[in-house]
MIMAR-630421 format. One record per atom (N, C-alpha, C): residue in three letters; x, y, z; atom name; residue number from 1. Coordinates in nm, 4 decimals, decimal comma, padded with zeros to 6 digits, always signed. Layout:
BEGIN
{node "ALA" {X Y Z} "CA" NUM}
...
This chain:
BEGIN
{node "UNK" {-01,2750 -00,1892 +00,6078} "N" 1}
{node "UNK" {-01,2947 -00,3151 +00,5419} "CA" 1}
{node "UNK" {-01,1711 -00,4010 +00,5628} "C" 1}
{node "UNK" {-01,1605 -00,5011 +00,5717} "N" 2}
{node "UNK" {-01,0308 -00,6189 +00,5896} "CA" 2}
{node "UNK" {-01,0690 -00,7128 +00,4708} "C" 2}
{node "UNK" {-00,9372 -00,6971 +00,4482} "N" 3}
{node "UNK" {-00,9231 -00,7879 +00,3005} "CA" 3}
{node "UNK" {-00,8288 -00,8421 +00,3655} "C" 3}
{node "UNK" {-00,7833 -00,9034 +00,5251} "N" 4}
{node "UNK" {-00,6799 -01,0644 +00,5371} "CA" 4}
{node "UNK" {-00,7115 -01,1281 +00,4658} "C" 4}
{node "UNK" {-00,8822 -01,1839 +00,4336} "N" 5}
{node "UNK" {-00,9053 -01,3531 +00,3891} "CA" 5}
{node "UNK" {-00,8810 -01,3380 +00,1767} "C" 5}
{node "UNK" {-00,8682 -01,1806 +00,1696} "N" 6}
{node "UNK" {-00,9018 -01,1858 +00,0116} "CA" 6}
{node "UNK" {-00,7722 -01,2574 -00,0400} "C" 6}
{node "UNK" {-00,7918 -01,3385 -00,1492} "N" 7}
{node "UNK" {-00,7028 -01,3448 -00,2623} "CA" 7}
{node "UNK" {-00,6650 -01,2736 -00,3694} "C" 7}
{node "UNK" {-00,7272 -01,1625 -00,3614} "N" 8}
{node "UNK" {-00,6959 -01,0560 -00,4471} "CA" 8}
{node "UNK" {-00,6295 -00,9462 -00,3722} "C" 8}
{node "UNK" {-00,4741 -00,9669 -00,3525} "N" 9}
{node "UNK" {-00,4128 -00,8460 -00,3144} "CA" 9}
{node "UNK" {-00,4223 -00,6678 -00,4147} "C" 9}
{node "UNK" {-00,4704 -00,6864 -00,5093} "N" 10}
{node "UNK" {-00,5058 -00,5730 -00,6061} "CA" 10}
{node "UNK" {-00,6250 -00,5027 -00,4907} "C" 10}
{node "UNK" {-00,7501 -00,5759 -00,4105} "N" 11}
{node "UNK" {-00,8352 -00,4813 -00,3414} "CA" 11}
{node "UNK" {-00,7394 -00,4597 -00,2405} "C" 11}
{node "UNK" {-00,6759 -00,5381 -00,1873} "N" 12}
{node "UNK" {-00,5766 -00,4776 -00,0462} "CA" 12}
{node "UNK" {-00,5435 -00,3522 -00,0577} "C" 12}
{node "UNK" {-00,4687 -00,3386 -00,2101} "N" 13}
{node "UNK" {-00,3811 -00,2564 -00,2149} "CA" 13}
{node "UNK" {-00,4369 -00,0928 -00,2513} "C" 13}
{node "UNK" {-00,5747 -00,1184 -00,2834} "N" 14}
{node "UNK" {-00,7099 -00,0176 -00,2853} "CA" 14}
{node "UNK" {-00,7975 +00,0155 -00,1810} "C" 14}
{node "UNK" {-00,7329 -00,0576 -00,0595} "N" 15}
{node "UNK" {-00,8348 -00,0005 +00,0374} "CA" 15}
{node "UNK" {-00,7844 +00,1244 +00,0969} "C" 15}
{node "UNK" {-00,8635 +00,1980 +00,1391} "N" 16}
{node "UNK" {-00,8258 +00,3076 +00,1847} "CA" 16}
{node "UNK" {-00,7583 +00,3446 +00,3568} "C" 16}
{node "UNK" {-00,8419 +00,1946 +00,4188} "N" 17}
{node "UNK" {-00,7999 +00,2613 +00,5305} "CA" 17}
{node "UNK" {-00,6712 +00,1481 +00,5658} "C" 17}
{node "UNK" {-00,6132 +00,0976 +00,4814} "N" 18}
{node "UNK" {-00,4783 +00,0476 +00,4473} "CA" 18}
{node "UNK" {-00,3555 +00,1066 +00,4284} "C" 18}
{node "UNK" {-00,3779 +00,1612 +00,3082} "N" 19}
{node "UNK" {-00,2516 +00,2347 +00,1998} "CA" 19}
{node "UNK" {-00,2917 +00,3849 +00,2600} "C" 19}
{node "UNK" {-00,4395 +00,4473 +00,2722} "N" 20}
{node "UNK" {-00,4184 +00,5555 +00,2788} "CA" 20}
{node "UNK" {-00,3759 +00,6572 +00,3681} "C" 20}
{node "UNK" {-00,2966 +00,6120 +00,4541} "N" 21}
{node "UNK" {-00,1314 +00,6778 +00,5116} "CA" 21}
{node "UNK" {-00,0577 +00,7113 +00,4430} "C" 21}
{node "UNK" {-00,0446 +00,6603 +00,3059} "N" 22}
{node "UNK" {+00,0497 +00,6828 +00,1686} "CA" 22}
{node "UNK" {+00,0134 +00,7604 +00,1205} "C" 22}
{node "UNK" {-00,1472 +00,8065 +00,0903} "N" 23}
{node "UNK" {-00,1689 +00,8993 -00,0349} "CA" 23}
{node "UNK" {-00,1748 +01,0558 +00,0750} "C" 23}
{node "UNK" {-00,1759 +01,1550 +00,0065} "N" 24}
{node "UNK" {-00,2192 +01,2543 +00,0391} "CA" 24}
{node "UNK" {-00,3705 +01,3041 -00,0033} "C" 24}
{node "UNK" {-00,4319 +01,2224 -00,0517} "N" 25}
{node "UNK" {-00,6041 +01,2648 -00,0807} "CA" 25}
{node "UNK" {-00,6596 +01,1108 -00,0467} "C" 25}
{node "UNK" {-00,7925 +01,1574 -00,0293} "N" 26}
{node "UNK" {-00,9089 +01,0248 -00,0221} "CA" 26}
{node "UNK" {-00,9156 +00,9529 -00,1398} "C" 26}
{node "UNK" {-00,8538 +00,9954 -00,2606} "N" 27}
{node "UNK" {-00,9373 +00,9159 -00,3409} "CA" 27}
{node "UNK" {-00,8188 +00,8306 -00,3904} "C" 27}
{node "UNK" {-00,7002 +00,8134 -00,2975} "N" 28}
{node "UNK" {-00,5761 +00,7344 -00,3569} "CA" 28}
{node "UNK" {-00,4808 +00,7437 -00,4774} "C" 28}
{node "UNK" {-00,4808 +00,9060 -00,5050} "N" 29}
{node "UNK" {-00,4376 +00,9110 -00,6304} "CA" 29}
{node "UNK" {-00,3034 +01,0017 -00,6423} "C" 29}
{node "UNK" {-00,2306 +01,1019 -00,5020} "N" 30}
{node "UNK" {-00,1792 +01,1896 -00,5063} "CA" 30}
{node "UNK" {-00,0572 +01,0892 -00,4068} "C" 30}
{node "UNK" {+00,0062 +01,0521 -00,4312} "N" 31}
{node "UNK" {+00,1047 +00,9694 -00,3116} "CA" 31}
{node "UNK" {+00,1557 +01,1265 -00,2486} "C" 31}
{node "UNK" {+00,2191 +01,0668 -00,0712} "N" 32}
{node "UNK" {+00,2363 +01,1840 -00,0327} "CA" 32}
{node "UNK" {+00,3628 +01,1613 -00,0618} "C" 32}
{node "UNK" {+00,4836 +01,2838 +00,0167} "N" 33}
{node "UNK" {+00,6337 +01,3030 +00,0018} "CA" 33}
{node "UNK" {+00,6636 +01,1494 +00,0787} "C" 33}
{node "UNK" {+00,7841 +01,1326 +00,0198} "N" 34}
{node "UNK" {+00,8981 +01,0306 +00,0542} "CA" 34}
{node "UNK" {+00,9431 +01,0389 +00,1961} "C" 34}
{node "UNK" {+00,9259 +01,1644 +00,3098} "N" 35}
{node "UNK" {+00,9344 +01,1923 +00,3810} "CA" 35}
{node "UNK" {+00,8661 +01,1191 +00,4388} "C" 35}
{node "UNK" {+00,6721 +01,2010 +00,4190} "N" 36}
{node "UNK" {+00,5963 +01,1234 +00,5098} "CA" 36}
{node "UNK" {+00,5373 +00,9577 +00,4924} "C" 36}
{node "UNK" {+00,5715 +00,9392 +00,3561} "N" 37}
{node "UNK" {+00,5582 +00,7736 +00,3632} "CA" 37}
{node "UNK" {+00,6222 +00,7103 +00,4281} "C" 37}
{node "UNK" {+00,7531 +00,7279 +00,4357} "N" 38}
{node "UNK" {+00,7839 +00,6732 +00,5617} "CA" 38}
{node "UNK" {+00,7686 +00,6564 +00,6995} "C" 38}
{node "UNK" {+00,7264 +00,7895 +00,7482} "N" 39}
{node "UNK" {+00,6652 +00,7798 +00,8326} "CA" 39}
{node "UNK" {+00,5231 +00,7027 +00,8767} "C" 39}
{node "UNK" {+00,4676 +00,6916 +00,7347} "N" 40}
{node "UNK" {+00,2782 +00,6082 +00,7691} "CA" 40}
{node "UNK" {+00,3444 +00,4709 +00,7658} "C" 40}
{node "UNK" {+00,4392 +00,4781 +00,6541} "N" 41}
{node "UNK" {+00,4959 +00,2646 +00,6535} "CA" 41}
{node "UNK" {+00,5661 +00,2488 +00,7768} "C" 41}
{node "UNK" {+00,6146 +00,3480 +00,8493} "N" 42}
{node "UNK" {+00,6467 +00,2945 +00,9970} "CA" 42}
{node "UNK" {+00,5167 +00,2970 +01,1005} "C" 42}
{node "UNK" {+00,4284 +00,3314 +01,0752} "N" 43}
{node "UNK" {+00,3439 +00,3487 +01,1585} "CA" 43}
{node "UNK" {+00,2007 +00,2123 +01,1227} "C" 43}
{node "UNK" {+00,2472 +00,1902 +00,9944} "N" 44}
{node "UNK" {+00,1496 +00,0747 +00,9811} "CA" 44}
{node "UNK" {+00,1832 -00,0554 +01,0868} "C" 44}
{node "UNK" {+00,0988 -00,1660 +01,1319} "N" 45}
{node "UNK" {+00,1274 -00,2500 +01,1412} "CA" 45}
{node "UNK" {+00,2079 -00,3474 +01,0386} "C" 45}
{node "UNK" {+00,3205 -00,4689 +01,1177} "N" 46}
{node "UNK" {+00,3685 -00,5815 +01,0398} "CA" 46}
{node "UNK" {+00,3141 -00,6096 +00,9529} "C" 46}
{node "UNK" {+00,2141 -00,6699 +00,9952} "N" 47}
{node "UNK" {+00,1038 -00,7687 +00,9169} "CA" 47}
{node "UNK" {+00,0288 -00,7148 +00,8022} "C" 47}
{node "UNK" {+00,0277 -00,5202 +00,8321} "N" 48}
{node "UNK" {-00,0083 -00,4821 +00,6427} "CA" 48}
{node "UNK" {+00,0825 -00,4412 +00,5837} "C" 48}
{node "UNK" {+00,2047 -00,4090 +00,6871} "N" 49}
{node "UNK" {+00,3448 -00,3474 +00,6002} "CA" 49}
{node "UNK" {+00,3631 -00,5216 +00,5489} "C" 49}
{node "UNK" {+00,3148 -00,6466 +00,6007} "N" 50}
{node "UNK" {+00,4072 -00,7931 +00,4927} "CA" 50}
{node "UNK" {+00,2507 -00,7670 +00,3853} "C" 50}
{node "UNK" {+00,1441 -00,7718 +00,3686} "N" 51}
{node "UNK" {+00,0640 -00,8009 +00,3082} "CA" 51}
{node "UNK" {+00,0580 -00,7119 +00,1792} "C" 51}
{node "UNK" {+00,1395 -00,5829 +00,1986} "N" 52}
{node "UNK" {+00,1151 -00,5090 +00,0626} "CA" 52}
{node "UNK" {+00,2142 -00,5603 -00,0097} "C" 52}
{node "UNK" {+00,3854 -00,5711 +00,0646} "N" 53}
{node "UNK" {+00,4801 -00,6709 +00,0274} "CA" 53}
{node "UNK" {+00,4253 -00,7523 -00,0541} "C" 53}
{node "UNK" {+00,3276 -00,8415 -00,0076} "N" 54}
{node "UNK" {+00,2824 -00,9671 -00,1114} "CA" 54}
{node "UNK" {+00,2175 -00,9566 -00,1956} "C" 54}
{node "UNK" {+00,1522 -00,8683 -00,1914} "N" 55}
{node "UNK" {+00,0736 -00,8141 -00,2703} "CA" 55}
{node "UNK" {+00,1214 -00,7192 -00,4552} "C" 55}
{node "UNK" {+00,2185 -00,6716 -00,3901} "N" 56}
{node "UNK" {+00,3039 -00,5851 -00,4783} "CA" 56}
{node "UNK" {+00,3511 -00,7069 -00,5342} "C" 56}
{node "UNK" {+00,4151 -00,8275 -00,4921} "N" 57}
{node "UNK" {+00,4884 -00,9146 -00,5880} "CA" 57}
{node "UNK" {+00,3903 -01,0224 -00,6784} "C" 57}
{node "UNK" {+00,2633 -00,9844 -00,6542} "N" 58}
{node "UNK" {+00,2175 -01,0895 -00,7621} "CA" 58}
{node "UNK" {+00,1888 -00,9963 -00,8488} "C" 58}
{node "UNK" {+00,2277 -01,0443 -00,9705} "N" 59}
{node "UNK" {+00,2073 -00,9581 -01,1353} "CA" 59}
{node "UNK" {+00,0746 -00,9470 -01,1477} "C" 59}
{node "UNK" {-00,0326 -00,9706 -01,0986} "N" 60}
{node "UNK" {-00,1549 -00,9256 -01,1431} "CA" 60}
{node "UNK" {-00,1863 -00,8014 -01,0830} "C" 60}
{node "UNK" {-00,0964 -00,7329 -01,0105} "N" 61}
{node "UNK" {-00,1442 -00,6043 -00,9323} "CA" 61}
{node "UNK" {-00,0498 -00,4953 -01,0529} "C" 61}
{node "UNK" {-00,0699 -00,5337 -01,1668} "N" 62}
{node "UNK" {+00,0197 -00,3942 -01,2058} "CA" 62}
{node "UNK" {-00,0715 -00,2654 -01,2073} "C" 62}
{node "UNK" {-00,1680 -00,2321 -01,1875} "N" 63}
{node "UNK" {-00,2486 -00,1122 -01,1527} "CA" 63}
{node "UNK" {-00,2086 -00,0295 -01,0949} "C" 63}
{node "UNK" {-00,0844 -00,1259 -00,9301} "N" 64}
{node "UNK" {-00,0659 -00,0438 -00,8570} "CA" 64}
{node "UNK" {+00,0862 -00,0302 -00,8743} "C" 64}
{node "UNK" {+00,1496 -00,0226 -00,9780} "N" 65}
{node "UNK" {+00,2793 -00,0146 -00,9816} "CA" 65}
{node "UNK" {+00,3458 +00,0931 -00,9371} "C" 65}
{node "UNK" {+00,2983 +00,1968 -00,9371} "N" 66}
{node "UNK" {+00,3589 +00,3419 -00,8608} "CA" 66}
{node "UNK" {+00,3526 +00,3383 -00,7050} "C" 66}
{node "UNK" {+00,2558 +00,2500 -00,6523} "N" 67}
{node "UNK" {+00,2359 +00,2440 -00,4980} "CA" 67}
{node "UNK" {+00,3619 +00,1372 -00,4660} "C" 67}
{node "UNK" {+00,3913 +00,0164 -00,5470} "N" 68}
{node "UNK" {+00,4298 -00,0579 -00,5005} "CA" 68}
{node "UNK" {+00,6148 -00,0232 -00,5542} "C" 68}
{node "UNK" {+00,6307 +00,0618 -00,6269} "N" 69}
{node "UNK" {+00,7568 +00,1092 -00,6514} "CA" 69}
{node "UNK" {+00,7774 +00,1949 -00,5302} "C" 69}
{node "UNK" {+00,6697 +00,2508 -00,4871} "N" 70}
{node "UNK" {+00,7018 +00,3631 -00,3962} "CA" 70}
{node "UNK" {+00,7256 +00,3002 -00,2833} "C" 70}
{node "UNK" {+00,6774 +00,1879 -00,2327} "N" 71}
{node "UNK" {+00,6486 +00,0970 -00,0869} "CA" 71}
{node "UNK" {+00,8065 +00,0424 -00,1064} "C" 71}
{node "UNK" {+00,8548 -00,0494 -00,1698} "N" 72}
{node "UNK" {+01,0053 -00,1174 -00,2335} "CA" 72}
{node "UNK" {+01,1084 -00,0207 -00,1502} "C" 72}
{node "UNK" {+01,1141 +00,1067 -00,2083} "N" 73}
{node "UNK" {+01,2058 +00,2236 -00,1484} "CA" 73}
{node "UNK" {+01,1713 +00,2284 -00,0309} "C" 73}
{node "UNK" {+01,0758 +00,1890 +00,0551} "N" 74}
{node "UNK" {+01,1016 +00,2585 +00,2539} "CA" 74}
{node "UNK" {+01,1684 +00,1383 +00,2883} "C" 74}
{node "UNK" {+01,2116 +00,0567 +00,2120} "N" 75}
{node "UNK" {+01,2474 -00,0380 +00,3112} "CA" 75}
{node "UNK" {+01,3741 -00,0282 +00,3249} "C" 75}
């Protein structure tokens, strides 16, 4: 699914075949080691490694505050 055109970075940050390089399960709930996140946030493209960026900074995504604390640190 592509959420470029959404205005709701909260679904961005729920899609799976996005973020889920980060989690260690399908259902987005187990983040993996600090190790291998780095490795998937290097392996993502620019354009979703800037979009979760933006995403994480608008205050209506606090749902995902553990993803986006966790994303903050690879950089």
């Amino acid at each position: 699914m592509d959420y470029s055109g959404e205005s709701d970075g909260e679904n961005f940050l729920a899609d799976p075949e996005v973020v889920g390089p980060l989690y260690s399960d399908k259902d987005l709930m187990r983040m993996r080691s600090v190790e291998d996140m780095k490795a998937a946030w290097r392996d993502m493209s620019e354009d979703n490694r800037q979009k979760i960026r933006d995403a994480c900074e608008d205050p209506q995504n606090q749902r995902e505050q553990d993803l986006c604390a966790a994303v903050s640190g690879l950089e």
